[in-house]
Biopython code that builds the backbone (N, CA, C, O; Angstrom):
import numpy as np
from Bio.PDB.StructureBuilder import StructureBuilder

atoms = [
    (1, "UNK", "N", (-26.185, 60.660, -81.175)),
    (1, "UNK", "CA", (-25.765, 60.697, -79.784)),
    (1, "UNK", "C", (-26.509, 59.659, -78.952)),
    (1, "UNK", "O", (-26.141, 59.250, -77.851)),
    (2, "UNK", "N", (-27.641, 59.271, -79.638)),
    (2, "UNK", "CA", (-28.100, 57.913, -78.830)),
    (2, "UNK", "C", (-27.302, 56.524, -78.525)),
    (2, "UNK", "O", (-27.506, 55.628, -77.706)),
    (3, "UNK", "N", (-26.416, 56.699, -79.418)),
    (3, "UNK", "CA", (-25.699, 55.006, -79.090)),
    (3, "UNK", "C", (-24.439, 55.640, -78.085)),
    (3, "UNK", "O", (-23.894, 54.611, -77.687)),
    (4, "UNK", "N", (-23.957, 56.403, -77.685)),
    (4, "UNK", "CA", (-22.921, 57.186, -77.276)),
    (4, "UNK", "C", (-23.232, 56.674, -76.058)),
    (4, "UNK", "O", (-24.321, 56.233, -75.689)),
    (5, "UNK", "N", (-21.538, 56.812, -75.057)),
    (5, "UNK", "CA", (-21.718, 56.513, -73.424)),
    (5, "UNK", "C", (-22.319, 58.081, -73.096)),
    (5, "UNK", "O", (-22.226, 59.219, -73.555)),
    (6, "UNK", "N", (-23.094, 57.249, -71.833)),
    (6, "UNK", "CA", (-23.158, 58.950, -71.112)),
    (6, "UNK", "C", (-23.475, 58.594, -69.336)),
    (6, "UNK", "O", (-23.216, 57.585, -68.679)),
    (7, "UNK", "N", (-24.075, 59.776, -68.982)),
    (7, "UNK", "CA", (-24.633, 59.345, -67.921)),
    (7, "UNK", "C", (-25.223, 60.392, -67.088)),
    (7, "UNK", "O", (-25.317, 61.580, -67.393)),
    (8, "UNK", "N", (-25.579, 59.881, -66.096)),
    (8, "UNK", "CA", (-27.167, 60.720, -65.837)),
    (8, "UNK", "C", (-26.672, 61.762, -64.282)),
    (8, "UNK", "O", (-25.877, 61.111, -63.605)),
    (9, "UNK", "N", (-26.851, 62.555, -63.929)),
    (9, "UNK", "CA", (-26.956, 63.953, -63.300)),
    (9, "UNK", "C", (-28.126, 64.423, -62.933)),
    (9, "UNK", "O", (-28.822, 64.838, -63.860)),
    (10, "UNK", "N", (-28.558, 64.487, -61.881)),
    (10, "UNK", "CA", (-29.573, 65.333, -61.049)),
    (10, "UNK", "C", (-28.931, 67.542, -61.352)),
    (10, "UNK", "O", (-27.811, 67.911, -60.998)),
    (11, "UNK", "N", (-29.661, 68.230, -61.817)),
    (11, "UNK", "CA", (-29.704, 69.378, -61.797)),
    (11, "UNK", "C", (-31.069, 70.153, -61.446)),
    (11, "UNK", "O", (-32.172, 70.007, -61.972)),
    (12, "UNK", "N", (-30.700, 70.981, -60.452)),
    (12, "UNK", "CA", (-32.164, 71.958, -60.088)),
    (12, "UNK", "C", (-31.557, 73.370, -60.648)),
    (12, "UNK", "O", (-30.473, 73.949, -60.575)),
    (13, "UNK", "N", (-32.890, 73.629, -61.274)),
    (13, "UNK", "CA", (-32.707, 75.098, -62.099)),
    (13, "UNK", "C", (-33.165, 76.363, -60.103)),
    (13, "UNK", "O", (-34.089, 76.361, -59.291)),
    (14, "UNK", "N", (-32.145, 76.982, -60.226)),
    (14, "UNK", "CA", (-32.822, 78.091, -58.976)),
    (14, "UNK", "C", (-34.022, 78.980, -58.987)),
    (14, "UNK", "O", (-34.163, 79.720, -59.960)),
    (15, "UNK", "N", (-34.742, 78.995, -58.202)),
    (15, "UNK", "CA", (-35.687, 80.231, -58.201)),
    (15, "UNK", "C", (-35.684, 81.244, -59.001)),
    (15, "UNK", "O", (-36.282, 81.610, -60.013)),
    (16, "UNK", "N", (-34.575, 81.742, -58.061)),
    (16, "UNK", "CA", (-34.384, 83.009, -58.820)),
    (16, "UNK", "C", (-33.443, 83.268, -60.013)),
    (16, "UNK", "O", (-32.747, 84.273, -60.157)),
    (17, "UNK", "N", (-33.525, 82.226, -60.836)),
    (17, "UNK", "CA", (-32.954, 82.252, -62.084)),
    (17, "UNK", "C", (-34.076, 82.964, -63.377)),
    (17, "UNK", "O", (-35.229, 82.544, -63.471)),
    (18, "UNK", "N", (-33.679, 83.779, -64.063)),
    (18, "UNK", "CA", (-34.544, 84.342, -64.973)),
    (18, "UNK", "C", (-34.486, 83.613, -65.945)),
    (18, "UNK", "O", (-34.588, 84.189, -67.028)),
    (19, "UNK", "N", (-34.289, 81.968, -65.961)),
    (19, "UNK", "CA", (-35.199, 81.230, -67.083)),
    (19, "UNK", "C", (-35.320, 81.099, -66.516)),
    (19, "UNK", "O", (-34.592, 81.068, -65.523)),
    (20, "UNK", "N", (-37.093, 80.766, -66.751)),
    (20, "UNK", "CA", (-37.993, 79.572, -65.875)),
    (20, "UNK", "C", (-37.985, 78.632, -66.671)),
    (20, "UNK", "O", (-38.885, 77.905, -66.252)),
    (21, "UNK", "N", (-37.441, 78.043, -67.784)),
    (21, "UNK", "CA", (-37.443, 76.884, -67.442)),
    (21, "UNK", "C", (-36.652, 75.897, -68.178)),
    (21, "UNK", "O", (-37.117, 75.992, -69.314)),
    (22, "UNK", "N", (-35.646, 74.920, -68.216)),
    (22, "UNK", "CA", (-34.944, 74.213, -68.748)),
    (22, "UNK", "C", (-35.631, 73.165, -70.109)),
    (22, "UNK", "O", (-36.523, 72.364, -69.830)),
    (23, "UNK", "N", (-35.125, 73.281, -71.500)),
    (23, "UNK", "CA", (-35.787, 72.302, -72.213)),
    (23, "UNK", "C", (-35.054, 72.224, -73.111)),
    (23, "UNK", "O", (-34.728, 73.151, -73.853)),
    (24, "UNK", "N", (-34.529, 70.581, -73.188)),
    (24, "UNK", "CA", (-33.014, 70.638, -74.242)),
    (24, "UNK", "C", (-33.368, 69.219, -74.490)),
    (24, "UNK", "O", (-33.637, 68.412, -73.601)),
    (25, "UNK", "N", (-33.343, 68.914, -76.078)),
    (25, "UNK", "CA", (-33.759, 67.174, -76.707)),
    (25, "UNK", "C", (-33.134, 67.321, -77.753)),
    (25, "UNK", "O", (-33.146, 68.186, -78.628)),
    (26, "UNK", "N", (-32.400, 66.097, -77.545)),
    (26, "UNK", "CA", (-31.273, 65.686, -78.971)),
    (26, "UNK", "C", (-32.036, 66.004, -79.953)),
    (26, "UNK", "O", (-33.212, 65.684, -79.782)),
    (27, "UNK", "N", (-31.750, 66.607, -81.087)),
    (27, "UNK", "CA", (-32.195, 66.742, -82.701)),
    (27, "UNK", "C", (-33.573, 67.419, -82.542)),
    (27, "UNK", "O", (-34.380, 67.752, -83.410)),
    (28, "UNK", "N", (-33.622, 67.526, -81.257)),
    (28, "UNK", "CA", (-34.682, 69.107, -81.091)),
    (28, "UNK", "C", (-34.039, 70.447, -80.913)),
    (28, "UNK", "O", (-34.322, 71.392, -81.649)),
    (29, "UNK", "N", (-33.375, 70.510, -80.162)),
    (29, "UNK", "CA", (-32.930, 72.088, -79.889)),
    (29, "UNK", "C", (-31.774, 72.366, -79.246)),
    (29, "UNK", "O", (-31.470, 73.318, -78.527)),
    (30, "UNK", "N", (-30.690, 70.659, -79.876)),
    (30, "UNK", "CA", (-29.937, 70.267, -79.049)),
    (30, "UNK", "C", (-29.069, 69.358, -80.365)),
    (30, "UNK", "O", (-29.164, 68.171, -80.678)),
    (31, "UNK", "N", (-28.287, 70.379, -80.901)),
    (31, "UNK", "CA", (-27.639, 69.477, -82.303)),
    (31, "UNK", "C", (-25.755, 70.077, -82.146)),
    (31, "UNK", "O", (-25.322, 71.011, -81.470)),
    (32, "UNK", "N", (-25.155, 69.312, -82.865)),
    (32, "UNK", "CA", (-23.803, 69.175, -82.633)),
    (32, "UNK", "C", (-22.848, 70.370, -82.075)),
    (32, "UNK", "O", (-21.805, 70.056, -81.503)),
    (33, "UNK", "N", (-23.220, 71.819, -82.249)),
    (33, "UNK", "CA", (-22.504, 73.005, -81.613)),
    (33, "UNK", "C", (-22.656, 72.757, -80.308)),
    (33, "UNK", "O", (-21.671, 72.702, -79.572)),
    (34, "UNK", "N", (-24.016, 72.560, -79.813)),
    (34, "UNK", "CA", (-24.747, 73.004, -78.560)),
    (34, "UNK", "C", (-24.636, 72.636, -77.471)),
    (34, "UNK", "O", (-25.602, 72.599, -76.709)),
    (35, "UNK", "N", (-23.007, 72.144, -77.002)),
    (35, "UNK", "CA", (-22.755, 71.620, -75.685)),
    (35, "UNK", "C", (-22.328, 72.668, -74.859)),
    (35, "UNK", "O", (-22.128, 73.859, -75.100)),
    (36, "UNK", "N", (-22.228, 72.019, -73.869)),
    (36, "UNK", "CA", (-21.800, 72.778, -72.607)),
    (36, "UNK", "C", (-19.925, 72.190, -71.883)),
    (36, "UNK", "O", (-19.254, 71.189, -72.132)),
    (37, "UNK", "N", (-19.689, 73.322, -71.017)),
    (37, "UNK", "CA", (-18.312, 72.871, -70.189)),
    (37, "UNK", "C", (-18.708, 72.600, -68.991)),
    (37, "UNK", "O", (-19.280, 73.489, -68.360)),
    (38, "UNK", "N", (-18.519, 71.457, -68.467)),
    (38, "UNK", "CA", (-18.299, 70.855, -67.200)),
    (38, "UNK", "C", (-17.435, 70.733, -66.447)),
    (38, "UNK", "O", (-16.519, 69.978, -66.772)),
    (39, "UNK", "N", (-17.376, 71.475, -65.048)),
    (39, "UNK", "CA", (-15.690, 71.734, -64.546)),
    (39, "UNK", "C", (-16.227, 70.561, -63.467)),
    (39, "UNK", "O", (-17.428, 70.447, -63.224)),
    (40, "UNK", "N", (-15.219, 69.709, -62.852)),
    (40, "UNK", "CA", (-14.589, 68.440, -62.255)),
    (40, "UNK", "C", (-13.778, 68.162, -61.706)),
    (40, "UNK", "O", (-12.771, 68.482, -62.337)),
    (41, "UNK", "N", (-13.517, 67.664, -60.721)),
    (41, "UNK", "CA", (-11.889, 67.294, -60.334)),
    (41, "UNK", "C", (-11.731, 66.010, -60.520)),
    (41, "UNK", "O", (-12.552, 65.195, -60.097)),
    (42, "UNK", "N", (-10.539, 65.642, -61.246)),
    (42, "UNK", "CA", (-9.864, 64.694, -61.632)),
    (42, "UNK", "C", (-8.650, 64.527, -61.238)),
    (42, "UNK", "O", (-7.763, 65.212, -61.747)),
    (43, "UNK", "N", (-8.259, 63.262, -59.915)),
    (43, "UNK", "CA", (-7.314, 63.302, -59.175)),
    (43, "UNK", "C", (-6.892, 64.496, -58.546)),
    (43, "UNK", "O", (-5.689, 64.710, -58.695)),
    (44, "UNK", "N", (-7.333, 65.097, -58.078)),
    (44, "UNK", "CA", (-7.210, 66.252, -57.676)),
    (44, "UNK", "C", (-7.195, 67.161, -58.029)),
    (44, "UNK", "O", (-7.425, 68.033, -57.192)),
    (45, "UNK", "N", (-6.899, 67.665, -59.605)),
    (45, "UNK", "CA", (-6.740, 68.873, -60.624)),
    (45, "UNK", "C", (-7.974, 68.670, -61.298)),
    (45, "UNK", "O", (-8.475, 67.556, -61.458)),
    (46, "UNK", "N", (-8.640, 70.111, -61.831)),
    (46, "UNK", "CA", (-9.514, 70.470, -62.235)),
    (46, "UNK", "C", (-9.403, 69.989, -63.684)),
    (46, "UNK", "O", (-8.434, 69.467, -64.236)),
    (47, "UNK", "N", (-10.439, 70.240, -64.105)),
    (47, "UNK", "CA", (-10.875, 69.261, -65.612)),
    (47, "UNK", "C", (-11.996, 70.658, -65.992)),
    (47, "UNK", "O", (-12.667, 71.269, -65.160)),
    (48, "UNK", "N", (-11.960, 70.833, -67.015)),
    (48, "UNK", "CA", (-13.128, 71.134, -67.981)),
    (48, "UNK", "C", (-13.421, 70.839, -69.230)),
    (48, "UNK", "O", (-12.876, 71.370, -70.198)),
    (49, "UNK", "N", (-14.517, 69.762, -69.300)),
    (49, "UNK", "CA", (-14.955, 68.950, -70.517)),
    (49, "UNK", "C", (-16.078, 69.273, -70.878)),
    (49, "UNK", "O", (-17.119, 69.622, -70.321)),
    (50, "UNK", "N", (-15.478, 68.992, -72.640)),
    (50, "UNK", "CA", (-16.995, 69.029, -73.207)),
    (50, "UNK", "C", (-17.826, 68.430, -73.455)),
    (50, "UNK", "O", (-17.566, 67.461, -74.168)),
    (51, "UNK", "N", (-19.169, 68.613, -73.068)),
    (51, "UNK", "CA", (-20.117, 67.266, -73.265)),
    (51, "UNK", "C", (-21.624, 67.855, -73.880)),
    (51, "UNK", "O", (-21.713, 69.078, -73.986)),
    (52, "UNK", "N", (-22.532, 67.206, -74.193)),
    (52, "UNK", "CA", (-23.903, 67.327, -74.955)),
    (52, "UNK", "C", (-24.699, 67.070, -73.952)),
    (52, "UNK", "O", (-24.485, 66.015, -73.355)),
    (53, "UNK", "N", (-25.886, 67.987, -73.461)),
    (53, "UNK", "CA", (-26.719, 66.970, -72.363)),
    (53, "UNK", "C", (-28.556, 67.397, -72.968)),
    (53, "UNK", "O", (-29.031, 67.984, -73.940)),
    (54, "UNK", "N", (-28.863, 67.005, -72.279)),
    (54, "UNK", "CA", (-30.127, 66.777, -72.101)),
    (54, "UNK", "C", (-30.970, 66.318, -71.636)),
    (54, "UNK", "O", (-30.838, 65.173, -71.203)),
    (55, "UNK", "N", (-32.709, 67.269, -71.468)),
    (55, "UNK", "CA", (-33.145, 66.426, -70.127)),
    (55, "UNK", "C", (-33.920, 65.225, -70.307)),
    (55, "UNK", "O", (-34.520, 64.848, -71.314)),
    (56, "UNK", "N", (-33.813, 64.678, -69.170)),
    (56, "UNK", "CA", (-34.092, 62.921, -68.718)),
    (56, "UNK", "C", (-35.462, 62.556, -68.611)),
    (56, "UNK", "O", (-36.139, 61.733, -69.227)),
    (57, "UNK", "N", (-35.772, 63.519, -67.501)),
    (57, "UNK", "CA", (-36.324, 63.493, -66.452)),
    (57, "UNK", "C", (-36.789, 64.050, -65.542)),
    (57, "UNK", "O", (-36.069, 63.937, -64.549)),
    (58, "UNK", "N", (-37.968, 64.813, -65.320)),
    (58, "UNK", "CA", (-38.914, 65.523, -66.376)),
    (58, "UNK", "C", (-37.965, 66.125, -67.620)),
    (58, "UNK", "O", (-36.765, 66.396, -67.654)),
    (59, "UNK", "N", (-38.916, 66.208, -68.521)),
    (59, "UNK", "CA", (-38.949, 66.740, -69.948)),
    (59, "UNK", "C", (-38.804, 68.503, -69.877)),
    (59, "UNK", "O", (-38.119, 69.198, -70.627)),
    (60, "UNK", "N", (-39.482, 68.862, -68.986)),
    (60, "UNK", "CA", (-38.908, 70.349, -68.948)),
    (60, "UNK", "C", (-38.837, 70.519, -67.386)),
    (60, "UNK", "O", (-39.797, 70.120, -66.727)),
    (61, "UNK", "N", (-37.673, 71.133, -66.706)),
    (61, "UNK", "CA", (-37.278, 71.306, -65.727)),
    (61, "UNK", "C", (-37.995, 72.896, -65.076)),
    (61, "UNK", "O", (-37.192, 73.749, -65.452)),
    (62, "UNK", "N", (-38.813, 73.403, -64.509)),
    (62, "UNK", "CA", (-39.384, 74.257, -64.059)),
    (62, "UNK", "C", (-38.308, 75.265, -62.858)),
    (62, "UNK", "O", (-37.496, 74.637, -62.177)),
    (63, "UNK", "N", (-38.378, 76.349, -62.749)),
    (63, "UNK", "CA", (-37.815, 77.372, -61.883)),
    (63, "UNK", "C", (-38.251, 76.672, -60.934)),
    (63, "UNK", "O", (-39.376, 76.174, -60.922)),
    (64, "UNK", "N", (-37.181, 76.528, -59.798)),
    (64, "UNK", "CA", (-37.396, 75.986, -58.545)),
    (64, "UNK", "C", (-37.316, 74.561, -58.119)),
    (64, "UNK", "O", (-37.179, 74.028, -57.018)),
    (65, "UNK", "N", (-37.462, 74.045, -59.510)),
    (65, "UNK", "CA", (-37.384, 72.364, -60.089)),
    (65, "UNK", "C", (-36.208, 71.487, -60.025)),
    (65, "UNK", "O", (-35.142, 72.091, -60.149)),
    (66, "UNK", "N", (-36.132, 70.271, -59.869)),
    (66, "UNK", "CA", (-34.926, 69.691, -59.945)),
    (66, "UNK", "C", (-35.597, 68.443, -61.191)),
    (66, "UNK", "O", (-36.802, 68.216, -61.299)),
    (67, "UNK", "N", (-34.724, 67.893, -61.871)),
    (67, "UNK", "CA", (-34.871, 67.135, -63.259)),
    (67, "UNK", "C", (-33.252, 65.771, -63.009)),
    (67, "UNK", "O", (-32.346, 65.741, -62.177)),
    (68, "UNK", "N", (-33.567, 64.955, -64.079)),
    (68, "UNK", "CA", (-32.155, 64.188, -64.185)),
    (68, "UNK", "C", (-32.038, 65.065, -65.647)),
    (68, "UNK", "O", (-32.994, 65.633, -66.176)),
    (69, "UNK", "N", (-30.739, 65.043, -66.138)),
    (69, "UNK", "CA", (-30.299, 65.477, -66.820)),
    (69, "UNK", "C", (-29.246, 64.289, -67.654)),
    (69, "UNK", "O", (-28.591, 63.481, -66.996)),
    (70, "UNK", "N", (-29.192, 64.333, -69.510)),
    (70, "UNK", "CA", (-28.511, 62.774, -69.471)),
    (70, "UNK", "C", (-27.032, 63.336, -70.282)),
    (70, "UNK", "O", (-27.044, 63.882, -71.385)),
    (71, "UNK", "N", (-26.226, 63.161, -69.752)),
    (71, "UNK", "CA", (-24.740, 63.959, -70.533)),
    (71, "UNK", "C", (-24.226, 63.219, -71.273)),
    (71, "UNK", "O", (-23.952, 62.100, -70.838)),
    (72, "UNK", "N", (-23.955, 63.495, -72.430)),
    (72, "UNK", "CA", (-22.962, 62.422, -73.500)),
    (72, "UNK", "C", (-21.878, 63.332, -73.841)),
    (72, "UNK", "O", (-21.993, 64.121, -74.779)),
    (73, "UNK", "N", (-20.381, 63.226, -72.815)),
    (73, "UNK", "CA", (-19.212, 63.675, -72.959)),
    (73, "UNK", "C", (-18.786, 63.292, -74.431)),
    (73, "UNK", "O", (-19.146, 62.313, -75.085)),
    (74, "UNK", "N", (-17.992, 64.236, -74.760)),
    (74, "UNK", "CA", (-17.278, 64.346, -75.830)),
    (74, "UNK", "C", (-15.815, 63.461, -75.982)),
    (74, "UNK", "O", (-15.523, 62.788, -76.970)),
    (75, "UNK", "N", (-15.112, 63.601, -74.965)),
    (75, "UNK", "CA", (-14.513, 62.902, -74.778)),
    (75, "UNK", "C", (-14.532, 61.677, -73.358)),
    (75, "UNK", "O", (-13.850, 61.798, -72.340)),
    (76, "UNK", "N", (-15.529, 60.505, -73.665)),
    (76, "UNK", "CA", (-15.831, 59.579, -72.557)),
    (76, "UNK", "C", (-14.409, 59.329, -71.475)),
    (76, "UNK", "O", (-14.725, 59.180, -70.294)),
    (77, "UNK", "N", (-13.424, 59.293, -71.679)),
    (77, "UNK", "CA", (-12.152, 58.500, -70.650)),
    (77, "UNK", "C", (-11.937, 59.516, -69.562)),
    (77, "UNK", "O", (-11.605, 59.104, -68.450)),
    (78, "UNK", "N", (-12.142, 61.209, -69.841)),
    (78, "UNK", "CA", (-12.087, 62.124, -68.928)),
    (78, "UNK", "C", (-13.022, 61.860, -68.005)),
    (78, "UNK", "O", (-12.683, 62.093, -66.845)),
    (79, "UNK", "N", (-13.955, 61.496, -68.161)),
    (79, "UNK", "CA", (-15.255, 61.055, -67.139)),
    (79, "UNK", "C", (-15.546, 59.837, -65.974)),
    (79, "UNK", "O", (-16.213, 59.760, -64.941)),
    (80, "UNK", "N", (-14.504, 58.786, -66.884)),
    (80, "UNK", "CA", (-14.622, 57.418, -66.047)),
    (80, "UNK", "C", (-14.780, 57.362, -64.765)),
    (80, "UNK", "O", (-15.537, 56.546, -64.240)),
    (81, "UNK", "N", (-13.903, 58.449, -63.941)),
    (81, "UNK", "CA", (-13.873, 57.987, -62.830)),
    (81, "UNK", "C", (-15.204, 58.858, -61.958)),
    (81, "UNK", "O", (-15.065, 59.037, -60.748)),
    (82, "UNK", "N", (-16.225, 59.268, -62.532)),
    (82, "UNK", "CA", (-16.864, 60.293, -62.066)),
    (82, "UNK", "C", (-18.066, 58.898, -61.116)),
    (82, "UNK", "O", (-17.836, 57.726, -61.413)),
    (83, "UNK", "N", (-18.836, 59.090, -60.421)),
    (83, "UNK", "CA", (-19.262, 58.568, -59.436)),
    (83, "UNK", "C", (-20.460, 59.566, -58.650)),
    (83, "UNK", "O", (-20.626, 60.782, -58.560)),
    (84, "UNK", "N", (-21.094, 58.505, -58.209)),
    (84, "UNK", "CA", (-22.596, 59.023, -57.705)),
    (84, "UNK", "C", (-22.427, 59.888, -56.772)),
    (84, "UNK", "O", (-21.816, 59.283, -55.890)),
    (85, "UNK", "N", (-22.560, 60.674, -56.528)),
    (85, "UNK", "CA", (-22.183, 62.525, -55.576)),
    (85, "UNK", "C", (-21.780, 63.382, -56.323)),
    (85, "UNK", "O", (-22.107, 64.569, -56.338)),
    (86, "UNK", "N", (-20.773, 62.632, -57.237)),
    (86, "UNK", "CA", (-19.654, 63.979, -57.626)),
    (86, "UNK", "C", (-20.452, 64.905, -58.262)),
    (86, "UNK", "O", (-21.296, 64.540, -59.081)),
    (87, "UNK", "N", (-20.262, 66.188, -57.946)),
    (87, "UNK", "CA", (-20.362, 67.456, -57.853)),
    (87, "UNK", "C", (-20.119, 68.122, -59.594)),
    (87, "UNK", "O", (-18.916, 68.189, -59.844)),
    (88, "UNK", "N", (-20.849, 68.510, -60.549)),
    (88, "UNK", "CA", (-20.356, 69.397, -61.912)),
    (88, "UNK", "C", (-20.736, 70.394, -61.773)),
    (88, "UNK", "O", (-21.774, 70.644, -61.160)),
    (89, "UNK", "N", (-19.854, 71.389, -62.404)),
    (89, "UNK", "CA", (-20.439, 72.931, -62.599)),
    (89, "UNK", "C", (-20.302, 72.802, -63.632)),
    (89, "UNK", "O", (-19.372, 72.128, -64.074)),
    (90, "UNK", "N", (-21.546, 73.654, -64.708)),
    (90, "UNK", "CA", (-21.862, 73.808, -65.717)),
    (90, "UNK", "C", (-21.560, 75.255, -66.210)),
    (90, "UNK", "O", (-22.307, 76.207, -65.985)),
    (91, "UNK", "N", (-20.558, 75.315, -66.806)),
    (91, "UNK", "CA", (-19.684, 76.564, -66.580)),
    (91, "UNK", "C", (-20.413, 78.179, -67.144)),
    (91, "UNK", "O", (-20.565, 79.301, -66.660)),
    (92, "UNK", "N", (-20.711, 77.499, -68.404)),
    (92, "UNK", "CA", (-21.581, 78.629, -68.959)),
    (92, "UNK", "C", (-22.839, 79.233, -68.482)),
    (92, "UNK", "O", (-23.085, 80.430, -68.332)),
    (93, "UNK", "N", (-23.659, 78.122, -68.251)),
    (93, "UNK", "CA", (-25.070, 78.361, -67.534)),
    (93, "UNK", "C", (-25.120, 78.613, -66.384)),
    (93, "UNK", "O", (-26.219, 78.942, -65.936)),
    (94, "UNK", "N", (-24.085, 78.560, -65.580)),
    (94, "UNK", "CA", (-23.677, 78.915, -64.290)),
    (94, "UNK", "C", (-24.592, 78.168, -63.345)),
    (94, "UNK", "O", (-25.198, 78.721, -62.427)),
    (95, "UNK", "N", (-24.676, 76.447, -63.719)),
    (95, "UNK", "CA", (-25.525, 75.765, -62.906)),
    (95, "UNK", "C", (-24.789, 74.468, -62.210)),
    (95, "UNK", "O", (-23.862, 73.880, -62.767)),
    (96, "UNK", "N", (-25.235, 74.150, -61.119)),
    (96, "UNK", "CA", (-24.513, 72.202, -60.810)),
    (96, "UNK", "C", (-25.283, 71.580, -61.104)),
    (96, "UNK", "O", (-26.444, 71.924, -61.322)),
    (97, "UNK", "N", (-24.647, 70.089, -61.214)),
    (97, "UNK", "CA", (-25.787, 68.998, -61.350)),
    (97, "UNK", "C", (-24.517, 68.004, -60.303)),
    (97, "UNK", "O", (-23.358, 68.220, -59.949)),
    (98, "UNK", "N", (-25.536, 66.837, -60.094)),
    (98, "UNK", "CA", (-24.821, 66.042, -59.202)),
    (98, "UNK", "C", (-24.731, 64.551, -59.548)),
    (98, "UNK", "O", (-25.809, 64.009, -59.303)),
    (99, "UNK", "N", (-23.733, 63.627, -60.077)),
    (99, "UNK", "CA", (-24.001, 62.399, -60.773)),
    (99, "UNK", "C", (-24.922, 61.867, -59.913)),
    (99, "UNK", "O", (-25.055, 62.105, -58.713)),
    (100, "UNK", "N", (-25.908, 60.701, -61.020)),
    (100, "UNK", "CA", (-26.612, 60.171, -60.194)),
    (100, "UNK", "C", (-26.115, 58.630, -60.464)),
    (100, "UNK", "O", (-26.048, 57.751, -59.604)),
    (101, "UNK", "N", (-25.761, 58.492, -61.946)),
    (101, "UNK", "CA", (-24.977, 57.174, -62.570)),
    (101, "UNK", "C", (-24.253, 57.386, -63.185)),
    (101, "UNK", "O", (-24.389, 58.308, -63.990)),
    (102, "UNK", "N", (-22.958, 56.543, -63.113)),
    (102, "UNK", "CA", (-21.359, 57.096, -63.378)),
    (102, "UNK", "C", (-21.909, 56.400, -64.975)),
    (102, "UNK", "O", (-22.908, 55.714, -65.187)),
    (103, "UNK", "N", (-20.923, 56.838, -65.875)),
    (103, "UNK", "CA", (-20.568, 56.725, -67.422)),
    (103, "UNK", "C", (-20.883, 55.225, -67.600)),
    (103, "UNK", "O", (-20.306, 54.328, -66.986)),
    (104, "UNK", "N", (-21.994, 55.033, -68.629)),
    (104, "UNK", "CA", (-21.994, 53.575, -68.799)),
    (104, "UNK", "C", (-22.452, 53.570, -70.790)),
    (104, "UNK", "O", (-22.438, 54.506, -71.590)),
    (105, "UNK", "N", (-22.687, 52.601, -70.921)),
    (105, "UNK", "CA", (-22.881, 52.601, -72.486)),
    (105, "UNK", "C", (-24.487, 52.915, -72.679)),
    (105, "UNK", "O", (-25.360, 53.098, -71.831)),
    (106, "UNK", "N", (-24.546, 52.906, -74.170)),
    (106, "UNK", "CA", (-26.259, 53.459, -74.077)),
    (106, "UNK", "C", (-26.905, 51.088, -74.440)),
    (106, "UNK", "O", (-26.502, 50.092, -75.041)),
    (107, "UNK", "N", (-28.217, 51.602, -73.397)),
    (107, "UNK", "CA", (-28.592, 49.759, -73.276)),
    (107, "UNK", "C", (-29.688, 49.688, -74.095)),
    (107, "UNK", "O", (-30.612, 48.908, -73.864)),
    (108, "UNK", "N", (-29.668, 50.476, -75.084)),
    (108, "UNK", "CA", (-30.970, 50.596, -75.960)),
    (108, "UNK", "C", (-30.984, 49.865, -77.354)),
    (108, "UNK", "O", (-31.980, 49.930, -78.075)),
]
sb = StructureBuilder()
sb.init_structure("model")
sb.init_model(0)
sb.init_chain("A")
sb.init_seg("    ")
for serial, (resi, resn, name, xyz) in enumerate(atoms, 1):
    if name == "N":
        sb.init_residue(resn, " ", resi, " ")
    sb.init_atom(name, np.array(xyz, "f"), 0.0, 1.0, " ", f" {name:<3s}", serial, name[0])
structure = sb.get_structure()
């Protein structure tokens, strides 16, 4: 998943969330089942895609904390048009994150 497009998302874990604390690394604790659904609007109609993420930025995200978070969609073309604000809900975990850099290739 390192050579994969992705792109990066600001997420704060809440207070009063009973994890304290977010910690997800490719080929650590974070292997091919282990994605999440991201709901979106796309042209106006809702989208829910699947994507792989993990954190950026800090390394573990603390209760009360905000982190970048780095997403590598499953399917990249659903994403293209996503842009710095736009808004994700993370459907399962019942969390948002907020793009911070739209879909680009990995520059590594």
């Amino acid at each position: 998943m390192r050579d994969a497009p992705f792109l990066l998302a600001r997420l704060h874990l809440p207070e009063d969330r009973t994890t304290s604390f977010i910690y997800r690394r490719f080929g650590d604790n974070v292997g091919a089942m282990d994605g999440s659904v991201f709901s979106f609007q796309r042209a106006g109609e809702p989208v829910n895609a699947y994507a792989w993420w993990e954190n950026h930025d800090p390394e573990v995200i603390g209760r009360g904390g905000h982190g970048v978070i780095r997403i590598v969609p499953m399917t990249p073309d659903l994403w293209t048009h996503l842009k710095p604000g736009t808004s994700l809900a993370m459907t399962f975990e019942r969390l948002h994150a907020q793009v911070t850099q739209s879909l680009m290739e990995n520059q590594a």
